[in-house]
C-alpha positions, -999 to +999 in steps of 0.1 A: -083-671+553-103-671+521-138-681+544-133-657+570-127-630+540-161-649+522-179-642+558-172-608+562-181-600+526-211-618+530-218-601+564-217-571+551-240-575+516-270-590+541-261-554+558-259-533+529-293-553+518-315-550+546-304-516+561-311-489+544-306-450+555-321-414+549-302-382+555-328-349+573-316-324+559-322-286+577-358-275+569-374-307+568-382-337+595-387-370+593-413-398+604-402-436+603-431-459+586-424-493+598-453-519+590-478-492+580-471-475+618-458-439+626-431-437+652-444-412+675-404-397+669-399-367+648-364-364+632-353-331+625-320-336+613-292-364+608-296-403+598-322-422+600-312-458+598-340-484+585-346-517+569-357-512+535-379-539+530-400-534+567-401-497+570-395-462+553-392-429+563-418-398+556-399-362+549-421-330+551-411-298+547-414-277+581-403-241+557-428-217+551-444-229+521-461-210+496-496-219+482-512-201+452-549-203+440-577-180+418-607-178+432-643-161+430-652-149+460-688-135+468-694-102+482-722-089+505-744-075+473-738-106+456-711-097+428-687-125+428-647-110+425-621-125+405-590-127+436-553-144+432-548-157+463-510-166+481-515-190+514-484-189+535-484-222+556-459-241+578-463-273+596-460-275+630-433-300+638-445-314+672-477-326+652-460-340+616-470-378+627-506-369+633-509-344+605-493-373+584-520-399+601-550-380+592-541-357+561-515-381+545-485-359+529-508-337+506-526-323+524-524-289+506-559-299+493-570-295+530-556-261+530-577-248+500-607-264+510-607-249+542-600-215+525-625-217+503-654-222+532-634-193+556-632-170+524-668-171+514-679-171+551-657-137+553-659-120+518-703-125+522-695-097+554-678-070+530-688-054+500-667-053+468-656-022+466-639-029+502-616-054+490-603-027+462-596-003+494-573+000+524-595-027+539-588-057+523-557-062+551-586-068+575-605-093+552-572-109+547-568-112+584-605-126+591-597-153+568-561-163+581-580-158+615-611-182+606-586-211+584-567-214+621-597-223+635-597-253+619-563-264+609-541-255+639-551-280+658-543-303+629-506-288+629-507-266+601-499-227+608-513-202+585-486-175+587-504-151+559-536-147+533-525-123+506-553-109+483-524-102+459-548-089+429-585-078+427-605-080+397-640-062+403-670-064+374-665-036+353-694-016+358-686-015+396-652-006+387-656+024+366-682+034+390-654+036+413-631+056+396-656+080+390-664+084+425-626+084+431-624+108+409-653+131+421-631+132+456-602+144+444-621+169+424-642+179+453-604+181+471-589+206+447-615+226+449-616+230+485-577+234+482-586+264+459-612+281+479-592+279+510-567+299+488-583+327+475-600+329+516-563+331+529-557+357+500-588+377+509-579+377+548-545+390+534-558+416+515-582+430+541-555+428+569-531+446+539-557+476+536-566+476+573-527+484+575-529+508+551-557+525+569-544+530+604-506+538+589-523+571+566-545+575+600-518+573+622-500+600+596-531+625+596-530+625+636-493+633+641-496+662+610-497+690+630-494+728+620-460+733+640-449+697+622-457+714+595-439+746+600-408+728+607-405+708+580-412+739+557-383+755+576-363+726+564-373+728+533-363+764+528-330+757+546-321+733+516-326+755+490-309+782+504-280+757+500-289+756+466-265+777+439-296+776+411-320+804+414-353+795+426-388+816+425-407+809+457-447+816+454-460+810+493-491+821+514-472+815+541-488+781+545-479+759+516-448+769+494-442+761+455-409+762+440-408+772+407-373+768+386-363+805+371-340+786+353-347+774+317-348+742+310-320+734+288-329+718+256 
């Protein structure tokens, strides 16, 4: 009983010893090494069982990594830019053995290399004062465009190229502001002239109204108009209990007050 209980102990150290595992977890795969050879097998998730001492296995990250780099890149006059760069990268998990084959597992080197060649090939086409504007989302995609030339087909997807700050020579960049800062002069003042033109137009339609009411007024003044309205007139002040002194033509009547003003 003792040497079968011996056996199985020592069954299971030889197992223990020359098995070994390695647990995928979710975001990553994995490549068994066995002899210096990549199985052609990508693991995305679960055990891998292997023998310690004949093989290993190779995790990579298949998440959208995050690579950060300063750079000077050249413009088309020649100024070079200060830039902070972010590379968004994933791996592309149908091609981790032969990424892993040719690149090894950093291969993040190959990444920056490659940006710094598309970047200069890129930035040369622009001038500085474009990547301080609304255009530097199109030099960012000509690079992203130009690195995916080269390293897709190697398995690694460039999701993004963010030019996340710009830092232009300082004479270009107060000659920029001023010229920013001529437009927005140049703005306000046309805001102000179209202003007083919208107040002119309303002053002249204002009088034109003026006009053709006082003309309209003059035309419909007739003598028998006239006449009536002095009727009227006359009519209320016979209403009136105060005594009034009348001096008339006949024409045009003033009322005079016979009564004294009382102090």
């Amino acid at each position: 009983m003792n040497k079968s209980l011996f056996q199985l102990a020592l069954v299971f150290t030889l197992l223990v010893t020359f098995t070994s595992c390695a647990v995928i977890r979710p975001g990553e795969v994995g490549v068994k090494q066995k002899l210096g050879r990549l199985s052609n097998e990508v693991k995305s998730s679960g055990i891998i069982v292997f023998n310690p001492f004949l093989a290993k296995v190779i995790k990579t990250s298949i998440q959208t990594n995050n690579l950060e780099m300063s750079l000077s890149l050249p413009s088309k006059e020649g100024l070079s830019i200060i830039s902070q760069i972010s590379i968004l990268y994933k791996i592309d998990q149908t091609k981790v053995t032969q990424l892993i084959r040719n690149y090894g597992v950093n291969f993040e080197s190959i990444i920056s290399s490659v940006f710094r060649s598309a970047s200069a090939d890129v930035c040369a086409k622009f001038f500085a004062k474009d990547m301080h504007s609304g255009m530097r989302a199109d030099i960012e995609k000509a690079i992203r465009l130009k690195m995916m030339e080269s390293l897709l087909e190697q398995g690694i997807i460039i999701d993004a190229v963010l030019m996340k700050s710009i830092q232009l020579p300082e004479g270009l960049a107060s000659s920029i502001e001023q010229r920013l800062q001529a437009e927005q002069d140049a703005m306000r003042m046309e805001f102000v002239l179209q202003q007083e033109k919208l107040e002119a137009e309303r002053k002249i339609i204002q009088a034109k109204g003026t006009r053709d009411s006082q003309k309209i007024l003059s035309e419909g003044l007739t003598q028998e108009i006239i006449k009536i309205r002095s009727i009227e007139a006359f009519s209320e002040l016979a209403k009136s209990p105060n005594s009034k002194v009348i001096i008339t033509d006949g024409n045009a009547p003033f009322l005079i007050d016979s009564e004294p003003a009382k102090k």
